[in-house]
N, C-alpha and C positions, 0 to 999 in steps of 0.2 A: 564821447561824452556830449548830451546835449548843451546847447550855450544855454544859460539863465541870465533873466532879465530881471534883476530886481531895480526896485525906486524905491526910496524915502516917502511916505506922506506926509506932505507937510501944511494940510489944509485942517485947521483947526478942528470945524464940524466935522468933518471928516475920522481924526482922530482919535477923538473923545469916541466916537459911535461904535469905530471901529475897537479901539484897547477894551471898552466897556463888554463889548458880545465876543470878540473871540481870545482874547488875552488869557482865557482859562484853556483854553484849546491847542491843538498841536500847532506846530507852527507848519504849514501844509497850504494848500488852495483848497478856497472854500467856498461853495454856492453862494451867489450874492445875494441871494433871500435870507440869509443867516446876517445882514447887515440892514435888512428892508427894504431889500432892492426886488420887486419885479422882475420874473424872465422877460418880460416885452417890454421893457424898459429898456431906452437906450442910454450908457454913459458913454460921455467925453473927460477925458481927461488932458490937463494944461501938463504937460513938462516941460522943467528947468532942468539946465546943467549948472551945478555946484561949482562956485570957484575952486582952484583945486586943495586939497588938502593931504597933507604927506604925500604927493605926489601923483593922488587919484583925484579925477572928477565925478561926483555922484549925481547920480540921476533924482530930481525930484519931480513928485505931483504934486503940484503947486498947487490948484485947486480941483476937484470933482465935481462934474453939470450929470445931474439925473435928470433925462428928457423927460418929460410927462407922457404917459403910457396912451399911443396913437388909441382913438376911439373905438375902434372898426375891432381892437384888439379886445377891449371890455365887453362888448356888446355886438348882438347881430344887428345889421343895417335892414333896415324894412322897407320898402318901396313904400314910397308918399302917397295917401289916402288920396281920391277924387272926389 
C-alpha cells in the first residue's frame, strides 16, 4: 500500500476558494487550474504540526504563497531593438 500524505487546510483564502469549486466533486486530486492556479505557477506551502488530539498529530497548511508566474513563461523574450 502506498503511504498517503494528507494535511488539513487551514488558510482561510484558501478555504473558502477551495470548498467553493471542488466541494461538489469527488473527493480525489485535482488539477490546480480547477482552483485558479497556473501550471507555471509556483506554490509554497507553510506546515504545522497540530497539537495532539486523541493521541494523533495532524498535519496542517497553515498558509498557501502562489508565486507570480516567471515572465519568460507568459511571453517570448525578444532581443533589444538597436
Amino acid at each position: 500500500m502506498m503511504p498517503t500524505n494528507r494535511a488539513w487546510i487551514t488558510d482561510p483564502a484558501w478555504t473558502t476558494r477551495i470548498v467553493r469549486k471542488l466541494l461538489p466533486l469527488e473527493r480525489v486530486a485535482h488539477p490546480q487550474e480547477m482552483v485558479g492556479i497556473s501550471k507555471a505557477s509556483e506554490i509554497l506551502f507553510t506546515i504545522s504540526l497540530g497539537e495532539a488530539f486523541k493521541g494523533y498529530c495532524y498535519k496542517l497548511v497553515a498558509a498557501i504563497v502562489v508565486l507570480p508566474t516567471p515572465l519568460n513563461a507568459t511571453r517570448s523574450v525578444q532581443a533589444p531593438r538597436k
